[in-house]
C-alpha positions, 0 to 999 in steps of 0.5 A: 279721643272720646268716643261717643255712641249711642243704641236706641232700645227701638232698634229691632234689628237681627244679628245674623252671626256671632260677630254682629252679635258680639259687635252689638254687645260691645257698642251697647257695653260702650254706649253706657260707659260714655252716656251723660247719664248712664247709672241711677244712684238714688231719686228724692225731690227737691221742691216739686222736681222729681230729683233723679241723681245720676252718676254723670249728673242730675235730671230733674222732672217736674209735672206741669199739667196732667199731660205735660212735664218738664225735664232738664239736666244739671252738671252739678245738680243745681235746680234749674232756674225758671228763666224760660223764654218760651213757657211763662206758665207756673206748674199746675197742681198735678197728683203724683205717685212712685212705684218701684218696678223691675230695674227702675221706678215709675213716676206717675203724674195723673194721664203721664208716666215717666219710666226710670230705669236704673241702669243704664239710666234712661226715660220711657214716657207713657201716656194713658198707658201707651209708651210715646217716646224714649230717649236714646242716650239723653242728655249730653252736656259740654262746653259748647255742646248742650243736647238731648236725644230721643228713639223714633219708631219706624212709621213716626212722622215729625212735624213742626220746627217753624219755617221751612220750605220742604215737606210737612214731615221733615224726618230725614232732614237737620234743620238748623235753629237760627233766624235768617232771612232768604231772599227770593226763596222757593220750594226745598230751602230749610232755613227761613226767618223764624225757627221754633224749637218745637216738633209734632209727633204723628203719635201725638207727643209735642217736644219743646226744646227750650233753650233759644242759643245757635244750634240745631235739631236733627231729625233722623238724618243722621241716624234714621231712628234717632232725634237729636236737638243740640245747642251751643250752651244754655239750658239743657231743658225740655217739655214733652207733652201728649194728648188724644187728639191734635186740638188737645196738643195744641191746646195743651202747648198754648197753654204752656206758652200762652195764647194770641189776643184778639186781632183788631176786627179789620186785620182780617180784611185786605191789609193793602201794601208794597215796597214801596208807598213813596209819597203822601200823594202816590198814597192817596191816589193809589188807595181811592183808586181801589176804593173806586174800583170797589176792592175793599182796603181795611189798612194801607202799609207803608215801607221804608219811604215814610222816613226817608227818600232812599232805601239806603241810609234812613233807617232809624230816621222814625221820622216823617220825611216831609219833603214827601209825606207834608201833611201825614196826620191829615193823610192818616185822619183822611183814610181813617174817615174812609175805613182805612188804618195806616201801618208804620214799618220799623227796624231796630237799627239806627245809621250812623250819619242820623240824628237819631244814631247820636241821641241813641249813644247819649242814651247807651241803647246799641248793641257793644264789642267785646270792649264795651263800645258800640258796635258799628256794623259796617256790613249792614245792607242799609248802610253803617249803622248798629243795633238796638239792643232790645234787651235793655230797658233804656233802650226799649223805652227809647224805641217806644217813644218813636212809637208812641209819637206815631200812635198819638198821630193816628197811627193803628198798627205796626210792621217790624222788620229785619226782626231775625236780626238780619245782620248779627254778627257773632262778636256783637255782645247784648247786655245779656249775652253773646250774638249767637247766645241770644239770636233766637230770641231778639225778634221775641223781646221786640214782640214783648216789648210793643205788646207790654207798652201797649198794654201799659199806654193803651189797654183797650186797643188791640195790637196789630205787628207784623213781625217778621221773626220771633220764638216760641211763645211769641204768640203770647205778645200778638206777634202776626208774623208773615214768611219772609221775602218769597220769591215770587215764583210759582216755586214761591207759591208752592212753598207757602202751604208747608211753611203756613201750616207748620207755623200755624201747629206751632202757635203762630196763628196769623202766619201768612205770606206777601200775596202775590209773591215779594221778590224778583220774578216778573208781572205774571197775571196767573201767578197774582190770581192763584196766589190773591186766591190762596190768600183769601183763605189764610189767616192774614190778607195782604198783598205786597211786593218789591218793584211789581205793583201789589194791587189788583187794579194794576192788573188785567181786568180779568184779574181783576174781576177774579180777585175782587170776588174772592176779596169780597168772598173773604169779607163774607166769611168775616164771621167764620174767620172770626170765630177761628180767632176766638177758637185761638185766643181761647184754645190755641187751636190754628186758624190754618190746619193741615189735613192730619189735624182733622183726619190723623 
């Protein structure tokens, strides 16, 4: 039996006896005998890591500006490698000085200072002379098990960990870190599309826990005073990072991680979609419809229906269904004449009873078993077929020419769905690792690459993809991701403001929701006018919606006299909301803020 115990230096609780106090020396005497990292043997560097050489292992420090530093664990004290997923920012030239203190040394890299203290091994960090955070046993690393552990203090607020549908301050909940979509949720469900191993401190530090495999964080459930982030393997790696002010957090992490170019003028207007467009003639009968009503249409969506007749058994078709659509390209210049852009929608899997499903095996670009053959996923809601695996290049150059056949048609921007994977089952193997391994980030190399080819064929056209799951750092590729299939529901509405604002304070500046409310529920003109209403005022507007039609023009005229000024209001705004998006691309700051960004 191991027995692993952990006491935080934050803990100021009186022992009220002798016993209590005899008990509280012996789980302190425990504690550092099992700790991953208990005692010091001696510190050097090693390149431009600090090497802290322990008896349990190695942790390296290395600055990478003057307030942000990286710190990760090596069994065998190995350097790290630079294969991050999250950060792709090379260190910064940062002054550094070592001071030996009383029982430990200080590292000093300009505005923060790391505490070492030798035994028990443990890390203070300081910034601007304010200590910020402790750990709390640090680094555990076993098979199946990598984790960190930091001290909370009291009054601390925890903010961040991408999408959830619960309180911005989310001390006091475990929140699992694995993509999955939710269908039909509300207000109070933890697990959404798009997890981000990233939390705000209220006392203004940033912790990046960088390393994408199935696991969790958890923020004080467990023990009230102590954060824990775990993951079943990889890299025991994180970033911590301080500034004076929230602006400069998130400045300081887009930095790290990198920042969104500029949106297309148009995508800051009304972006008009529904599941779903069914033909080329419902298409245009729906669009002049709303320019006739004077609603402005900046782009129209188009779903599943564009390559195929039926939600099941089309998808990876990434062809026109002609029966329905016989004329796309004229269809496409006709609204483009009108000022309106048309979006594809696509998924990255292929069924098995398609013509694309057996040139995607001549061309090896699926997912595999253990034994190396491709992997047909039986239990995939659209019927039978596998997925892509994104993290190959063939297969990322298949994808792309589907891509590019559109886009030499007229087509202006993307919608990539099921991106989480929807349907990734734990034996699915990818070309660089196992499902669970690589989950976190197969929605983050689909965004890289669209982004890159883009780059490479078209330079001076700025990207516009909906995608609907990601990572860290998927900012970097013009990723502008939406919350997921919500419930449409006043619950729904309710829960868009926290998952909106924690999104948008972890790099994703474009985060919005379907308007109006996705999934079930029932034609409520209310709930459409409140929400149109919300929408105006986020960073993306775009109204969508399973069996409900999403434009206001099949609404009340009531409804539709409210949400037309409110369109329009948001048209007038274009130059404010512009300059929000040249604050993002140039700073990192959020389109969306919550109050304590402006008033801590």
């Amino acid at each position: 039996m191991v027995l692993e115990l952990t006491i935080h230096s934050t803990m100021r609780q009186s022992i009220g006896n002798v016993l209590q106090g005899a008990c509280f020396l012996l789980l302190f005497l425990i504690s550092c005998l099992v700790s991953q990292a208990s005692r010091l043997i001696k510190t050097d560097m090693a390149g431009n890591y600090w090497r802290l050489t322990t008896d349990q292992g190695t942790v390296f420090l290395r600055p990478y500006t003057n307030s942000a530093v990286e710190v990760c664990f090596s069994s065998d004290g190995s350097l790290p490698s630079d294969s991050s997923y999250a950060v792709n920012f090379r260190p910064l030239p940062v002054n550094t000085m070592t001071e030996v203190v009383r029982g430990g040394i200080l590292f000093m890299a300009e505005e923060m200072h790391i505490l070492v203290m030798e035994n028990p091994f443990s890390l203070t960090f300081i910034y601007k002379g304010d200590t910020i955070l402790r750990d709390a046993g640090g680094f555990s690393v076993k098979p199946g098990l990598s984790s960190v552990s930091f001290a909370l203090t009291p009054d601390e607020q925890i903010y961040g960990a991408g999408e959830r549908a619960i309180p911005l301050n989310r001390r006091g909940y475990e929140l699992p870190l694995y993509n999955k979509p939710n269908y039909g949720y509300g207000m109070g469900v933890t697990s959404l599309n798009y997890s981000i191993p990233l939390v705000i401190s209220s006392k203004k530090y940033a912790l990046l826990w960088d390393n994408p495999q199935n696991g969790s964080v958890d923020i004080g459930k467990t023990d009230k005073d102590i954060l824990t982030w775990s993951a079943i393997g990889g890299t025991a790696r994180y970033f911590i990072m301080a500034a004076d002010d929230y602006p400069g957090l998130m400045e300081t992490y887009t930095t790290l991680t990198g920042r969104q170019s500029l949106p297309p003028r148009w995508a800051l207007g009304n972006l008009q979609s529904r599941m779903a467009y069914r033909t080329q003639a419902e298409t245009d009968s729906i669009m002049n419809l709303m320019l006739n009503n004077d609603f402005p249409v900046d782009a129209v969506i188009l779903d599943f229906y564009w390559f195929g007749d039926s939600i099941k058994g089309y998808v990876g078709n990434l062809n026109w269904y002609r029966k329905n659509w016989p004329e796309p390209e004229k269809m496409i210049a006709d609204f483009k004449k009108k000022g309106i852009k048309t979006i594809l929608i696509t998924e990255p899997y292929v069924i098995d009873s398609l013509k694309n499903y057996r040139d995607g095996l001549e061309h090896n670009i699926f997912v595999t078993d253990s034994l190396g053959k491709p992997y047909l996923d039986t239990n995939f809601y659209f019927g039978h077929g596998s997925l892509i695996d994104i993290f190959k290049p063939e297969a990322r150059d298949w994808f792309w020419k589907h891509y590019q056949r559109q886009i030499e048609k007229g087509i202006a921007g993307w919608w990539g769905d099921l991106g989480e994977p929807e349907s990734h089952p734990s034996d699915i193997y990818h070309v660089i690792g196992k499902a669970d391994e690589v989950h976190g980030i197969y929605g983050h190399f689909w965004d890289r690459m669209v982004f890159e080819k883009y780059a490479r064929y078209y330079p001076r056209t700025r990207l516009f993809h909906l995608q609907r799951s990601g990572y860290a750092g998927s900012q970097r590729y013009s990723a502008y991701p939406w919350t997921g299939d919500v419930g449409r529901s006043w619950s729904g509405l309710k829960a868009q403001l926290p998952v909106l604002l924690s999104m948008s304070m972890n790099g994703l500046g474009y985060i919005h929701s379907d308007a109006g409310g996705f999934a079930l529920g029932v034609k409520d003109d209310d709930l459409y006018t409140r929400w149109l209403q919300f929408a105006a005022f986020t960073p993306i507007m775009r109204p969508h919606g399973s069996g409900i039609p999403s434009e206001p023009v099949y609404f009340s005229e009531e409804t539709q006299k409210i949400v037309h000024d409110f369109m329009k209001l948001r048209y007038s705004l274009m130059p404010y909301n512009y300059t929000l998006a040249w604050q993002n691309t140039v700073k990192g700051y959020p389109l969306m803020r919550p109050l304590y960004y402006s008033y801590p």
